[in-house]
SEROMI-723535 format. One record per residue: residue number from 1; x, y, z of N, C-alpha, C in turn; residue in three letters. Coordinates in Angstrom, 2 decimals, decimal comma. Atoms other than C-alpha are relative to their C-alpha. Example, Ala and Ser with C-alpha at 12.3 -4.5 7.8 and 13.67 -1.06 7.14 Angstrom:
BEGIN
<1; <0,89; -1,19; 0,00>; <12,30; -4,50; 7,80>; <0,90; 1,20; 0,00>; ALA>,
<2; <-0,82; -1,19; -0,06>; <13,67; -1,06; 7,14>; <-0,77; 1,09; 0,73>; SER>,
This chain:
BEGIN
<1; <-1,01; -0,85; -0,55>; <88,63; 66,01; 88,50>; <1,18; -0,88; 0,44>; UNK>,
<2; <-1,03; 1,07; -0,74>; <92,09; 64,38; 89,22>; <0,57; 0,77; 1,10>; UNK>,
<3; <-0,10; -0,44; -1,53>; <93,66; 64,60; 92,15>; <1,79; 0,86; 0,09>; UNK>,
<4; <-0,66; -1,64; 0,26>; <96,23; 67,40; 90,95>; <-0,76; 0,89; -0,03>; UNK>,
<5; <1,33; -1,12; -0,14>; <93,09; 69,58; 90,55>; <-0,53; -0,26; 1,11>; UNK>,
<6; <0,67; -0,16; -0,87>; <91,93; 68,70; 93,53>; <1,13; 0,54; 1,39>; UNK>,
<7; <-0,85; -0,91; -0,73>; <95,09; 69,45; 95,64>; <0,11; 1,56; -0,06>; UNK>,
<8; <-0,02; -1,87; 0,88>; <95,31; 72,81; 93,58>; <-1,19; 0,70; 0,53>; UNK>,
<9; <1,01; -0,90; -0,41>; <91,84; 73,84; 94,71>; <-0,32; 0,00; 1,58>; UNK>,
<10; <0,20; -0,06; -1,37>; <92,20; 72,49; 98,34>; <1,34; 1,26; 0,62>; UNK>,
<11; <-1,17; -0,91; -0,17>; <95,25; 74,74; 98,31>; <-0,41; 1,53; -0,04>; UNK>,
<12; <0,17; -1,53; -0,38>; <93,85; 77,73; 97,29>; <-1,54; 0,40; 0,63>; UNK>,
<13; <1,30; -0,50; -0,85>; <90,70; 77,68; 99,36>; <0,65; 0,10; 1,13>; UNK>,
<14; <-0,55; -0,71; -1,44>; <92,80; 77,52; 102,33>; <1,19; 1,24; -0,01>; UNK>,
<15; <-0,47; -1,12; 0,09>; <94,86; 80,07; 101,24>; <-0,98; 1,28; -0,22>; UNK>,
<16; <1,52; -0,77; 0,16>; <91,24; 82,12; 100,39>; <-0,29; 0,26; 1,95>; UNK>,
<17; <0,68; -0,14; -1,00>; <90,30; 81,23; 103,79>; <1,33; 0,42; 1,57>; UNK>,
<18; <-0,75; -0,64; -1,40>; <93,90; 82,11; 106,02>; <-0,09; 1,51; -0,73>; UNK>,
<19; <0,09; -1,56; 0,33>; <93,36; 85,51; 104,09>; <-1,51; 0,87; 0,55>; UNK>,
<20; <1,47; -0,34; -0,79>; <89,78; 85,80; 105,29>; <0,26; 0,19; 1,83>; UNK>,
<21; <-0,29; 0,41; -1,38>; <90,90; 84,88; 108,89>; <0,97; 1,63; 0,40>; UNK>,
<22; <-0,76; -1,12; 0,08>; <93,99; 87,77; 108,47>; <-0,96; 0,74; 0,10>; UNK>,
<23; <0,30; -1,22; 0,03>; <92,10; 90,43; 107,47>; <-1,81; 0,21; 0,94>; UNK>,
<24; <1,07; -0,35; -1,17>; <88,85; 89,85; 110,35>; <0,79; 0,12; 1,13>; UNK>,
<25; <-0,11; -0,36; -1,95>; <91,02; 89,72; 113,19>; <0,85; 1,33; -0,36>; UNK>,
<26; <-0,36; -1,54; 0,53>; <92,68; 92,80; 111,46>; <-0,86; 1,15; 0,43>; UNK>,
<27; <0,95; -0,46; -0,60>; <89,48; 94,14; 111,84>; <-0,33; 0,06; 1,21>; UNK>,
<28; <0,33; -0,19; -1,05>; <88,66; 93,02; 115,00>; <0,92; 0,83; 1,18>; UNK>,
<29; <-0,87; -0,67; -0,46>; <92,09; 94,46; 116,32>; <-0,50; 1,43; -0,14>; UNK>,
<30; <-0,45; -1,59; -0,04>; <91,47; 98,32; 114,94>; <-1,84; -0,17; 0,79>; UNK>,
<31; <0,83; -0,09; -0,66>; <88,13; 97,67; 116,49>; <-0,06; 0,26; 1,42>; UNK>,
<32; <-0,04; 0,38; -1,52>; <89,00; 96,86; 120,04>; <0,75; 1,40; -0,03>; UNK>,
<33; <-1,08; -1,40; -0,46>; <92,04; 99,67; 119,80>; <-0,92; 1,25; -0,16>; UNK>,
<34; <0,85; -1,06; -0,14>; <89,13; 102,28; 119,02>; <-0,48; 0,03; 1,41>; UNK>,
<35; <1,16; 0,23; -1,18>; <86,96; 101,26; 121,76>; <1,27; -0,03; 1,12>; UNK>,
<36; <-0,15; -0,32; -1,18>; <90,19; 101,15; 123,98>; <0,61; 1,18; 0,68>; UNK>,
<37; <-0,43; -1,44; -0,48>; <90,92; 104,64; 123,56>; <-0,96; 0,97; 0,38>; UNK>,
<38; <1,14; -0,47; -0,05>; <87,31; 105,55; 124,44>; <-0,30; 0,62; -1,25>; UNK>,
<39; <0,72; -1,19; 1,52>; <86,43; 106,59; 120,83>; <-1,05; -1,12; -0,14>; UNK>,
<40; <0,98; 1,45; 0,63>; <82,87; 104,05; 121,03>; <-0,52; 0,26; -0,92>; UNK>,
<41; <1,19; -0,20; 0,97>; <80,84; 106,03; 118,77>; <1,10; -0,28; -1,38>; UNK>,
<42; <-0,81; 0,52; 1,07>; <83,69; 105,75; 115,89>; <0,23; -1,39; -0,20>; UNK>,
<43; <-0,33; 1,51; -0,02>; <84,62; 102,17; 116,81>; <-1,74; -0,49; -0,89>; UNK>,
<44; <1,23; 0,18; 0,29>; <80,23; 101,55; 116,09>; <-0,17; 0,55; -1,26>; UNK>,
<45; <0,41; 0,02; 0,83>; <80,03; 103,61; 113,30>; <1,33; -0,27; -1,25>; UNK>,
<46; <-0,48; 0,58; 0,89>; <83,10; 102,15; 111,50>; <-0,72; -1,33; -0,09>; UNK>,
<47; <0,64; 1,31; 0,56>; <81,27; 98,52; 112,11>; <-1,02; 0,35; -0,92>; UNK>,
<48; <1,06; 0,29; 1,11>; <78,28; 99,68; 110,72>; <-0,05; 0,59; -1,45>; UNK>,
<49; <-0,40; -0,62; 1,42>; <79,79; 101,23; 107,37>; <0,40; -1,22; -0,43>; UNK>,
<50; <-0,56; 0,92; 0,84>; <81,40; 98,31; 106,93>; <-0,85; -1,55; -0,30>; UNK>,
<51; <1,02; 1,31; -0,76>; <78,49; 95,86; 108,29>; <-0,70; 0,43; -1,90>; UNK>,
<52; <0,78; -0,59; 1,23>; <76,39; 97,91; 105,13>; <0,86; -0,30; -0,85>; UNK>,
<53; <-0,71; 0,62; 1,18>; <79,01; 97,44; 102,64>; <0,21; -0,99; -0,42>; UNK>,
<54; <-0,58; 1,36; 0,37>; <79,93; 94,20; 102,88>; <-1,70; -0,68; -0,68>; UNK>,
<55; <1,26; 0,47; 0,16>; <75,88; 93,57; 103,03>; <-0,26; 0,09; -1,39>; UNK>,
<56; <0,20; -0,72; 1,24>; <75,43; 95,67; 99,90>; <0,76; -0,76; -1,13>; UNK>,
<57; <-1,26; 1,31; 1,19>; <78,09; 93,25; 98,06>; <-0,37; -1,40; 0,00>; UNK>,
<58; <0,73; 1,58; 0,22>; <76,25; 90,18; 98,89>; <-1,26; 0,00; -0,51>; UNK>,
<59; <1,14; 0,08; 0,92>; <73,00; 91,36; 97,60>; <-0,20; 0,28; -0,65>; UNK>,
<60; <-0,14; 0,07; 1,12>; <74,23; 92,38; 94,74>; <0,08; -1,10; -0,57>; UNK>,
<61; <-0,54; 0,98; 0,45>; <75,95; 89,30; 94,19>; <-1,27; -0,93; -0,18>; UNK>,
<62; <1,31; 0,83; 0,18>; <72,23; 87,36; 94,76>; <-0,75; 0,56; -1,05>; UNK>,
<63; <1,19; -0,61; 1,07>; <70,68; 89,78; 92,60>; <0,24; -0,36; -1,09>; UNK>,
<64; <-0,12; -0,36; 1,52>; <72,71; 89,48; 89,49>; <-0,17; -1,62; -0,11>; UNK>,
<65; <0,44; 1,10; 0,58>; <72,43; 85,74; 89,96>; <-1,47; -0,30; 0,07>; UNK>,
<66; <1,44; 0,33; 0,01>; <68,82; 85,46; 90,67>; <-0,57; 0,42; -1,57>; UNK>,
<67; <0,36; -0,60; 1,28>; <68,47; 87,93; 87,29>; <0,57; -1,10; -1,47>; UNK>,
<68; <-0,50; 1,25; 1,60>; <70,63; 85,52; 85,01>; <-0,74; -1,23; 0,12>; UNK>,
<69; <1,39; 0,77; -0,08>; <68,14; 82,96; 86,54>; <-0,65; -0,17; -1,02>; UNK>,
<70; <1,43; -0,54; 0,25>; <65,02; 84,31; 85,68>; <0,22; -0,19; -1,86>; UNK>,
<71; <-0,24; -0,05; 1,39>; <66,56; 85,26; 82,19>; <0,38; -1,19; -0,62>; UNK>,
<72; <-1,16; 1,46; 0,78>; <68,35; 81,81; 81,11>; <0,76; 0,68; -0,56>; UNK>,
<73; <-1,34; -0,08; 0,75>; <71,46; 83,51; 80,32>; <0,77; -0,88; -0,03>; UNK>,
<74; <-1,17; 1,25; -0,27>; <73,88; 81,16; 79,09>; <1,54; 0,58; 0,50>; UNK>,
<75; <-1,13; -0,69; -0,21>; <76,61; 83,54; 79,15>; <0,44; 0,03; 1,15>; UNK>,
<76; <-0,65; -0,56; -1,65>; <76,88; 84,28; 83,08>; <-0,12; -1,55; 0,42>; UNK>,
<77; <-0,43; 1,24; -0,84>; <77,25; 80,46; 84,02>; <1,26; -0,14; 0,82>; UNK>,
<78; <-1,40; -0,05; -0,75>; <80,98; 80,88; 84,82>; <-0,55; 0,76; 1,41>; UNK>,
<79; <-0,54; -1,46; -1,21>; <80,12; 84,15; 87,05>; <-1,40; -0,45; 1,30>; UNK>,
<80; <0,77; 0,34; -0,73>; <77,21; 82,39; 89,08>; <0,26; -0,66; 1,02>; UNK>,
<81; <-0,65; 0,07; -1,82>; <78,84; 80,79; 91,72>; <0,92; 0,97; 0,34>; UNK>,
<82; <-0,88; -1,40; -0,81>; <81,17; 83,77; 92,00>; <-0,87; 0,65; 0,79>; UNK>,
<83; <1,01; -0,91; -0,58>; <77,85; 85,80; 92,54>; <-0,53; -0,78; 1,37>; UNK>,
């Protein structure tokens, strides 16, 4: 890897990761503003819709790589660290 590819990927992981950062305290903002208009049960059951979804997207993501595993697909090598 030279160290143009390696600037290039330290670049866009921290751009990956101030977009991760944005959009939790995003979250944590419409969170708090629920809870400080007394709406708790909405504030609770937006976390846990979203607690389940996000969950549901990571164990997909283990599943389909555990399955290209198992199988020796050669094909899904690219998409296995995505998963």
């Amino acid at each position: 890897m030279t160290t143009n590819e390696t600037k290039e990927a330290l670049t866009r992981t921290r751009t990956l990761f101030l977009i991760f950062i944005v959009l939790m305290l995003t979250g944590l903002a419409g969170f708090m503003l629920l809870v400080s208009f007394g709406q708790y049960a909405r504030a609770w059951q937006t976390y846990l819709v979203n607690f389940l979804f996000w969950s549901a997207i990571a164990q997909g993501g283990l599943l389909f790589s555990v399955i290209m595993h198992v199988t020796r697909a050669r094909w899904s090598q690219p998409l296995q660290n995505l998963a």
